[in-house]
C-alpha positions in Angstrom: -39.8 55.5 69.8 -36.0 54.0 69.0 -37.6 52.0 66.6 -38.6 55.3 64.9 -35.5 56.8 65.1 -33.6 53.8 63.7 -35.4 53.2 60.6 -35.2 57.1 60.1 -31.3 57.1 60.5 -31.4 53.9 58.2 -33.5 56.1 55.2 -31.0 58.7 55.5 -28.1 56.5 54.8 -29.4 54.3 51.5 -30.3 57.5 50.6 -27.1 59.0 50.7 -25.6 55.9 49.3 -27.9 55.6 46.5 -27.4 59.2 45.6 -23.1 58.3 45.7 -23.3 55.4 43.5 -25.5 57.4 40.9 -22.7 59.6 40.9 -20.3 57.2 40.3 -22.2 55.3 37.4 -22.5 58.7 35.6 -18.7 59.9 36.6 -17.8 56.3 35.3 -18.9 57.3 31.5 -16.2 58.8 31.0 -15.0 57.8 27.3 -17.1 59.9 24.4 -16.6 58.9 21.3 -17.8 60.2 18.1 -17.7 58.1 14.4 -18.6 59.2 10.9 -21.1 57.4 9.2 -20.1 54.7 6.3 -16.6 55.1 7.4 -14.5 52.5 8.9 -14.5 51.9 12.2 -13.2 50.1 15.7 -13.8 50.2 19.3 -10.1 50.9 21.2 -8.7 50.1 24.2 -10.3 46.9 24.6 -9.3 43.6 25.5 -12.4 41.4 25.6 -14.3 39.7 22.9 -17.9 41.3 23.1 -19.3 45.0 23.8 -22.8 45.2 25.5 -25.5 48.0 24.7 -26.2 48.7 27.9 -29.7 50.9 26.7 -30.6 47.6 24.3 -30.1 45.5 27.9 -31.7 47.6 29.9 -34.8 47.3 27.7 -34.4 43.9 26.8 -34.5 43.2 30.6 -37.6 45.3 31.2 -40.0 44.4 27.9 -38.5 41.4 26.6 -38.9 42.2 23.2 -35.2 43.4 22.0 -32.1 41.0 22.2 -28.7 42.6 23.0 -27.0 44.2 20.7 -23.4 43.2 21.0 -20.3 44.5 18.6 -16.8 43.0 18.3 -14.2 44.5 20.0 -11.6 45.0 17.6 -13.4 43.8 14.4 -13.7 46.6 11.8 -17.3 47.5 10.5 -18.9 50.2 8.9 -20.5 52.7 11.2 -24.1 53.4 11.1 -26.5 55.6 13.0 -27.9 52.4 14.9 -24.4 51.8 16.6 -25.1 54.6 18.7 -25.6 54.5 22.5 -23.5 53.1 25.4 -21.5 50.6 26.1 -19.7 48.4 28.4 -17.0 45.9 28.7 -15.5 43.6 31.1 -11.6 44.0 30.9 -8.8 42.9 33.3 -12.0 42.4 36.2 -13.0 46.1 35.9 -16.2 47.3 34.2 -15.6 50.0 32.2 -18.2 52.3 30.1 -18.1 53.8 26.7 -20.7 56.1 24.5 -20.2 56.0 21.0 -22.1 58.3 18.8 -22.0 57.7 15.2 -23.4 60.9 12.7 -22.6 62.1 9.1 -19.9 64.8 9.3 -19.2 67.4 6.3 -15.8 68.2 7.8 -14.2 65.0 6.8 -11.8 64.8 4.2 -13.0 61.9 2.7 -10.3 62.0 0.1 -7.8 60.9 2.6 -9.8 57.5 3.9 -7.8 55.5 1.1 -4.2 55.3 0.7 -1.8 53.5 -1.7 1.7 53.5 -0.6 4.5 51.7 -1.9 6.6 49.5 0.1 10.4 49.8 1.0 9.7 53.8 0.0 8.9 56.7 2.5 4.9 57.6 2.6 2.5 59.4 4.4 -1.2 59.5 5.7 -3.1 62.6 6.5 -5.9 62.4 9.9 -9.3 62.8 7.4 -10.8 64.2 10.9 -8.3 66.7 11.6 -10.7 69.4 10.0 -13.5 68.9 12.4 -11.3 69.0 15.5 -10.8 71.8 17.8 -7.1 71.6 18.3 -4.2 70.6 16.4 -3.5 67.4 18.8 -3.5 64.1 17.0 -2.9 60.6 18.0 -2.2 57.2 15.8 -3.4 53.7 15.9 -2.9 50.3 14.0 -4.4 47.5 16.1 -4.9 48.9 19.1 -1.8 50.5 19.6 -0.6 53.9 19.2 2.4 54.0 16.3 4.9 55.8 18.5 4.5 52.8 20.6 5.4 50.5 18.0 9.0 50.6 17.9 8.4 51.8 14.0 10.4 54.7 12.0 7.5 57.0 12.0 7.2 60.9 12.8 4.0 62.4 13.3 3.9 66.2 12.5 0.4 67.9 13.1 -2.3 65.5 11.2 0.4 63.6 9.3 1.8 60.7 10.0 5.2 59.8 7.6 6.2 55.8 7.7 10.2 55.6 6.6 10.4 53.5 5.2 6.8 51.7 4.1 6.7 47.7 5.1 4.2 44.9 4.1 2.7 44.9 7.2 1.6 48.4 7.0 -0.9 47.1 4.7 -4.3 47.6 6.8 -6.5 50.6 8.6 -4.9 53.0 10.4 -6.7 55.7 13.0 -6.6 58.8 14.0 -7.8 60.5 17.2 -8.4 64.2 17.5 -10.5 66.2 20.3 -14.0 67.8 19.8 -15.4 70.1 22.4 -19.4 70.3 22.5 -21.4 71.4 25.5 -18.0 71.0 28.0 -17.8 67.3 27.0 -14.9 66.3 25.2 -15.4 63.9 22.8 -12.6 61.6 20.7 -13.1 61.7 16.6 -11.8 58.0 15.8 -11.3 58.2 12.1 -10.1 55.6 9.9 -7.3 55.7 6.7 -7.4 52.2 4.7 -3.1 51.6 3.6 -2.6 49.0 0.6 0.8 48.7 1.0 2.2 47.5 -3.2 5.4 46.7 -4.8 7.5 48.7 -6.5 6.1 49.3 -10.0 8.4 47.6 -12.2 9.4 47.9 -16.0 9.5 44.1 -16.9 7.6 42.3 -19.5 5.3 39.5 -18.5 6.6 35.8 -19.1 5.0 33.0 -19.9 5.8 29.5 -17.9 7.6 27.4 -20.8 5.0 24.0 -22.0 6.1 23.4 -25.3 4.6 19.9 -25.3 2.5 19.1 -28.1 -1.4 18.6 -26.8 -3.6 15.8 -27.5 -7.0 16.2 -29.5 -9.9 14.5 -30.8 -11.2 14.9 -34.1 -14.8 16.1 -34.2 -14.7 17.3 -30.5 -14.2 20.9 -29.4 -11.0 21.6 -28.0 -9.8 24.9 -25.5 -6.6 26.7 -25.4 -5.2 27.5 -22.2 -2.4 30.6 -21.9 -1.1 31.2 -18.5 0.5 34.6 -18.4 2.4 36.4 -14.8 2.7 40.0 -14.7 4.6 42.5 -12.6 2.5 44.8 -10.7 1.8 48.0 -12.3 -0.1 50.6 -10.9 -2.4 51.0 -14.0 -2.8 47.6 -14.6 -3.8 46.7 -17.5 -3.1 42.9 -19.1 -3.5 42.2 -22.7 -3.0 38.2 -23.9 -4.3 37.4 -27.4 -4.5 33.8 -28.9 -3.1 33.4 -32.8 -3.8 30.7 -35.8 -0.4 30.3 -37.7 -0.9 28.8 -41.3 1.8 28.8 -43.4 2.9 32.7 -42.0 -0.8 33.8 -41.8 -1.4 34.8 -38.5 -5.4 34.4 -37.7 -6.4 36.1 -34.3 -8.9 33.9 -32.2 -12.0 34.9 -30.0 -10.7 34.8 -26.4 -11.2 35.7 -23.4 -9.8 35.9 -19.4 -11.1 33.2 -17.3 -9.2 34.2 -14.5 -7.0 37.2 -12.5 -5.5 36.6 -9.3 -3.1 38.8 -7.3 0.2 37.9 -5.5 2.4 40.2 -3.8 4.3 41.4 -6.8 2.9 39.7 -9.6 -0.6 39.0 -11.1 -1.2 35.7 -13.0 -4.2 36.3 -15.6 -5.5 32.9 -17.7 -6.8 33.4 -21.3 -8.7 31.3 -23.1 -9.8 30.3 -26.7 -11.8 27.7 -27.9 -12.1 25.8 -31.3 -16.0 24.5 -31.8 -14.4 21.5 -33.7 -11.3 19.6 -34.4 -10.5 18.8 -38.1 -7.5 17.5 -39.2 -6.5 20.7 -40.9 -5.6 22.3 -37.3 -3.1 19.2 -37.1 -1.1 21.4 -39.4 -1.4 24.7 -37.5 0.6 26.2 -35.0 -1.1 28.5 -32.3 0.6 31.4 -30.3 -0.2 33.3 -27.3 1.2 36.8 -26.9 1.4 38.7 -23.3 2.2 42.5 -23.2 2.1 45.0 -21.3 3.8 48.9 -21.1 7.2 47.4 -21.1 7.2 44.3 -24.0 5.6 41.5 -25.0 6.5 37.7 -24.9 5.0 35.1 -27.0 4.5 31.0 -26.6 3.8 28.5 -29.4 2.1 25.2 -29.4 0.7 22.1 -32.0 -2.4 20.0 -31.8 -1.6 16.1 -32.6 -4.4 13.3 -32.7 -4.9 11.6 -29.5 -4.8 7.9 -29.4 -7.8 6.3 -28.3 -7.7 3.4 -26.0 -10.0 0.8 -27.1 -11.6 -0.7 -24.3 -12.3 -4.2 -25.3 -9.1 -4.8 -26.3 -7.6 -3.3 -23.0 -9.7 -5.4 -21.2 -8.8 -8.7 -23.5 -5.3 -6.9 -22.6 -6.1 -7.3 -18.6 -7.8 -10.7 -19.6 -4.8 -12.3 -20.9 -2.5 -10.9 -18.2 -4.1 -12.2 -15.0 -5.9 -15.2 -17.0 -2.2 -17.3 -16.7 -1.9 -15.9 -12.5 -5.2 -16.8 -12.1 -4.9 -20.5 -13.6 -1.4 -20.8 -11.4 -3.4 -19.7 -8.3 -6.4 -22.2 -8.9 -4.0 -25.3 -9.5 -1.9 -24.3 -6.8 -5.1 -24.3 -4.6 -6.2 -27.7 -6.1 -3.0 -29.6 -5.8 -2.0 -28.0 -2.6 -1.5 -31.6 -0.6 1.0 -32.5 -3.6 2.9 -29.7 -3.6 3.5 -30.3 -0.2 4.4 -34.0 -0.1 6.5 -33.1 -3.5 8.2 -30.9 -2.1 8.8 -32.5 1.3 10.6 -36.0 -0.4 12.6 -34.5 -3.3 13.7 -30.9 -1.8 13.4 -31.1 2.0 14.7 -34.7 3.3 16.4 -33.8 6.8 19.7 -35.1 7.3 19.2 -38.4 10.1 21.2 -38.8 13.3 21.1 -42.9 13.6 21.8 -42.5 17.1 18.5 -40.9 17.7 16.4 -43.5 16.2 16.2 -47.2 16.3 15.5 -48.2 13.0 16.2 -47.6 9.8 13.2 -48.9 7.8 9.5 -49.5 8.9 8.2 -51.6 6.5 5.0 -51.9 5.7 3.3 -54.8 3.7 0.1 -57.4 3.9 1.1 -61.3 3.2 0.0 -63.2 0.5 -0.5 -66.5 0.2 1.9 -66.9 -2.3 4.4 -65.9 0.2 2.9 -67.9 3.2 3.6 -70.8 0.9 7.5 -69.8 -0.1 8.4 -69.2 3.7 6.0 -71.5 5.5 5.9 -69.9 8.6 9.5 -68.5 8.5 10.0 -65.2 8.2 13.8 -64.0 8.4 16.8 -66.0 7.1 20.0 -66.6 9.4 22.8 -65.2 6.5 25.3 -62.3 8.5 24.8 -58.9 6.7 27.6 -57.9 4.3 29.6 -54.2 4.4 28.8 -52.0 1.7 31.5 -52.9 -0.7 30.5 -56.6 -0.5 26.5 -55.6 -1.2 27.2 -53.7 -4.1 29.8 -56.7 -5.5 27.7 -59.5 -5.1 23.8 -58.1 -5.0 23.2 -59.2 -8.6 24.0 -62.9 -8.7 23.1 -63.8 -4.9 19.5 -62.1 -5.5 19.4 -63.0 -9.0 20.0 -66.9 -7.7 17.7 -66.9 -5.3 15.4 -65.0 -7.3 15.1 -67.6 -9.9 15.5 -70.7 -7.6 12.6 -69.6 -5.0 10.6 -67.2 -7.2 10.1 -65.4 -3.7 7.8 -62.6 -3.4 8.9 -58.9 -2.8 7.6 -59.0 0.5 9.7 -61.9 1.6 13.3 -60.8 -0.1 13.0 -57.5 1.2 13.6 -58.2 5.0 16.3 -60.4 3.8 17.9 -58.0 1.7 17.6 -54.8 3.8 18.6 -56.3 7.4 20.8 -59.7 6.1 22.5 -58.5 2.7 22.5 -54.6 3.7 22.5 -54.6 7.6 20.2 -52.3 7.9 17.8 -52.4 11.2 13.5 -53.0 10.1 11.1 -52.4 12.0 8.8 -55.5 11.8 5.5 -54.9 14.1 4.8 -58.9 14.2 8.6 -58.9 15.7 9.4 -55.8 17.4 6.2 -54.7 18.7 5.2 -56.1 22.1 1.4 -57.5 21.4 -1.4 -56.1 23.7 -1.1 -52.1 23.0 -3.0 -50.0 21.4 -2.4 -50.8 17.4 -2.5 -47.0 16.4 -0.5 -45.8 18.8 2.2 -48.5 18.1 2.0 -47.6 14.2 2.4 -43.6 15.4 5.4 -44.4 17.6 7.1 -46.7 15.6 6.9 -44.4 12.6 8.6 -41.8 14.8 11.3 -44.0 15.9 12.1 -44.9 12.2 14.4 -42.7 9.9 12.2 -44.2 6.5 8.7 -45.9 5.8 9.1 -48.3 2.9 5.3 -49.9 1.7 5.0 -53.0 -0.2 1.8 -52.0 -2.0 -0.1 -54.9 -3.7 -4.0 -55.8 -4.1 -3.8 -57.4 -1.2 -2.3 -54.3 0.7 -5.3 -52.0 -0.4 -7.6 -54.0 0.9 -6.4 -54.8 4.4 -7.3 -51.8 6.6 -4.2 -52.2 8.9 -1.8 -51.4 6.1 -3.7 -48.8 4.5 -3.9 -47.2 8.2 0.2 -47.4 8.4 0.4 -45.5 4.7 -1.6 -42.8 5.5 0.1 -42.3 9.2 4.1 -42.1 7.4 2.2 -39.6 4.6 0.5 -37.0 7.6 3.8 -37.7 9.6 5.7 -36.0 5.9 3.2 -33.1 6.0 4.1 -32.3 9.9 7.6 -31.1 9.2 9.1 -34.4 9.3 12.1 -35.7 8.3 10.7 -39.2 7.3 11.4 -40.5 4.1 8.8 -42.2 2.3 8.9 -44.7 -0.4 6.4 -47.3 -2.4 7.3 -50.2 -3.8 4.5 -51.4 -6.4 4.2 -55.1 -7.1 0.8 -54.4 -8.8 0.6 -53.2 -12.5 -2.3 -51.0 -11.7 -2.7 -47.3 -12.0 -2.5 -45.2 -8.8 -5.8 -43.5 -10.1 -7.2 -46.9 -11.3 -7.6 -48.5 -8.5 -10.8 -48.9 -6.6 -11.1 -50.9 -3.5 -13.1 -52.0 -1.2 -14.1 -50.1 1.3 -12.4 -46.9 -0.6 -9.0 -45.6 0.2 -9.0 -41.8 2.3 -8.5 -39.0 0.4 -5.4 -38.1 1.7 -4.2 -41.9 0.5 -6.0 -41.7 -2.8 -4.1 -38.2 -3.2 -0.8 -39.0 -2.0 -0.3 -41.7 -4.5 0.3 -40.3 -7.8 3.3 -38.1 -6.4 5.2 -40.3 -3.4 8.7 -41.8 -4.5 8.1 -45.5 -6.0 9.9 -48.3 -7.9 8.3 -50.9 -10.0 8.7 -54.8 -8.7 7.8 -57.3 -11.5 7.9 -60.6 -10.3 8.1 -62.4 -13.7 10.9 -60.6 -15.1 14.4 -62.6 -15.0 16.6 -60.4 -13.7 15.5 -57.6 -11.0 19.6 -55.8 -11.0 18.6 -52.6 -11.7 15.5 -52.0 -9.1 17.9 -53.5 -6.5 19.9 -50.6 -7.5 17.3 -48.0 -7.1 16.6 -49.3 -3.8 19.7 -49.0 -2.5 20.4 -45.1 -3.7 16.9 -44.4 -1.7 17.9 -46.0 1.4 19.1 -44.2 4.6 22.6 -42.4 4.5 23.3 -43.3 8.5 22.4 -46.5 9.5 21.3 -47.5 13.4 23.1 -49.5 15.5 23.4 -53.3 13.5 21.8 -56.0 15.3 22.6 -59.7 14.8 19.3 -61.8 14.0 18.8 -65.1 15.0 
């Protein structure tokens, strides 16, 4: 039995509650608005994107077969019949309902849904709905705003609205809102006035931008006229540019005609056109004129037609040929003879200036015995005469070497360590003297090359063919191409050509290469007198000398 009672009670109040909410849902549509069809036309006081047809969802959600119908908020459109029903909108987190009902109305003054004003000056705009409303009240819009709000100079005086002055940004749709009462609902009439805001009309001619340059032609091809006119706004606008032959005073009007008319804000630039089929060279000698006018004057531009050169491509390419064949030549020997630009470069331009203290010897010299030589010295090697200042070489360098030279007939290999440590006093590195035997022979050459401010090689047949030797030269020329500051010089007691010669097994490359650029003097051994490559010799030699040692 309280069971009973309860779920009585319970019906009673969703009743009630049902009933209250259905009252609130109808109280809550309370925004009528009423639109004339094919005019312009907005949905105020909105804030969110998207409207929702709330009859278009309802259905949608019960068949299916209809898709929302959803309408801008703010966006202007044309107002048709099907815009009609209700609508809702999401704004600031309340839900808020509209009914919009668009129909064809004969009260409108439909004469007033356009007008031009002009800017800076004082206009006005009628409501076109203010015949169809039921009281003289009437409210103003431009995007979503009343105009009294708008901080504007404006006065509203029953349906007219004055703007003093007119600006720019007046340009656009206004609205006007006025009440209709049918069937004790009031409805809003939300009618629309389009503004073009203009310039002031003004009583200038047009003008032409100044291009006096002659323009380029080809005979036997056609050939168009361009004429770029810019004129003030009028408000009957009407543009008139004509294209003129001149020959000899005879002025022969061409067919034109505008290609092009675009608006600014107070001017209009219109482009005319004419076109000559083909170029002879009897319109060389013509002139041609383009006249602008308008209500106000006229202004008039001349041009001439001259033969345009034409650019014969092979020879602009035997042009380009020419050019870059030289460049590319440089950059294919420079990529060929690399390695000898480098070892050039590195004896004649970048010898380092030597600190004798921080090597300890002047001179490794590099050369293979002969057995003409092992006869001359048997068996001894360096002489016992004390080394002579540099005044005293210089004096007495031609007759002692010229005496000995023709008394002994020694070899270059054998006078030279004489010469450079017992006439000159200059410390040699020997490796059968000042190497201690029993290390590794590479790494002997390697450190005694780096402990030596010059490499001097006595090259001969024999030295080409004795591995050891060749090893040495080709150590001193890597040591140039690292960066250092090793001088390097050959001494050739063989007549043969650097590129001549062939041996057995084959020199390295980098030997082979090296060669044909490296400093060198020439050693004859049957000439009678040997002054002037002692001379030489000595201008090639080190600067600072080492510490002098006594031999014994």
């Amino acid at each position: 039995m309280e069971t009973a009672y309860f779920l009585f009670f319970l019906h009673l109040s969703l009743k009630g509650y049902c009933e209250a909410n259905h009252q609130t849902n109808k109280s809550d549509l309370q925004k009528h608005y009423k639109a004339a069809e094919g005019q312009n036309f907005t949905m105020p006081y909105c804030n969110c994107s998207k409207m929702v047809d709330m009859k278009s969802t309802s259905s949608s959600a019960e068949g299916g077969g209809n898709e929302e119908q959803f309408l801008d908020c703010g966006k202007l459109f044309i107002a048709e019949a099907k815009h009609s029903g209700n609508y809702s909108c999401f704004t600031n987190g309340n839900k808020l309902f509209f009914r919009l009902q668009v129909e064809k109305m004969r009260c409108l003054w439909r004469n007033e849904s356009i007008k031009i004003l002009v800017v800076c000056a004082g206009g006005q705009i009628s409501c076109p709905g203010f015949g169809c409303s039921n009281n003289t009240n009437v409210t103003w819009y431009k995007n979503k705003k009343k105009v009294s709000d708008q901080h504007r100079p404006s006065r509203e005086v029953r349906e007219v609205l004055y703007l003093e002055p007119v600006h720019e940004k007046d340009d656009g749709v206004f609205f006007c809102h006025t009440q209709i009462i049918e069937g004790g609902v009031t409805w809003t009439l939300r009618t629309g006035v389009e503004v073009i805001v203009i310039p002031p009309p003004s009583r200038s001619p047009p003008r032409i931008p100044v291009d006096n340059e002659p323009k380029e032609v080809e005979i036997g091809q056609p050939y168009t006229f361009l004429c770029k006119a810019l004129f003030p706004f009028e408000l009957n606008f009407s543009p008139k540019i004509e294209w003129y032959m001149n020959n000899d005073g005879n002025m022969t009007l061409l067919d034109s005609k505008q290609k092009s008319l675009k608006k600014y804000t107070q001017e209009y630039e219109v482009i005319q056109v004419a076109t000559i089929n083909e170029v002879t060279p009897h319109h060389l000698t013509y002139t041609y004129t383009c006249i602008a006018s308008n209500t106000f004057g006229n202004i008039s531009a001349t041009i001439k037609l001259k033969r345009k050169i034409k650019v014969q491509w092979p020879s602009l390419v035997g042009y380009l040929v020419t050019a870059f064949l030289p460049v590319g030549g440089l950059i294919i020997i420079v990529r060929v003879k690399w390695l000898e630009i480098q070892l050039i470069y590195r004896c004649y331009f970048k010898n380092g200036k030597h600190n004798g203290d921080e090597k300890e010897f002047d001179v490794f010299l590099s050369y293979v015995w002969s057995p003409a030589s092992e006869e001359v010295l048997g068996g001894e090697i360096i002489s016992s005469r004390s080394p002579l200042n540099d005044e005293e070489g210089d004096l007495c360098i031609t007759d002692l070497l010229n005496e000995e030279v023709k008394a002994t007939k020694k070899p270059l290999e054998v006078l030279l360590p004489q010469v450079l440590e017992d006439q000159w006093g200059y410390r040699l590195c020997l490796l059968e003297r000042d190497v201690i035997p029993g290390g590794a022979y590479t790494n002997d050459v390697v450190l005694a090359l780096k402990k030596s401010q010059m490499l001097i090689c006595v090259l001969s047949d024999d030295y080409f063919t004795n591995s050891n030797a060749v090893f040495e030269l080709e150590s001193g020329v890597q040591a140039l191409l690292q960066n250092s500051v090793l001088k390097l010089l050959l001494l050739w007691t063989t007549k043969a050509s650097p590129s001549l010669i062939q041996p057995d097994p084959p020199l390295p490359t980098l030997v082979q290469r090296a060669l044909g650029v490296l400093p060198s003097l020439d050693w004859r051994s049957g000439e009678p007198s040997h002054s002037n490559f002692w001379r030489s010799l000595r201008k090639t030699m080190p600067k600072n000398k080492v510490k002098l040692v006594s031999v014994r």
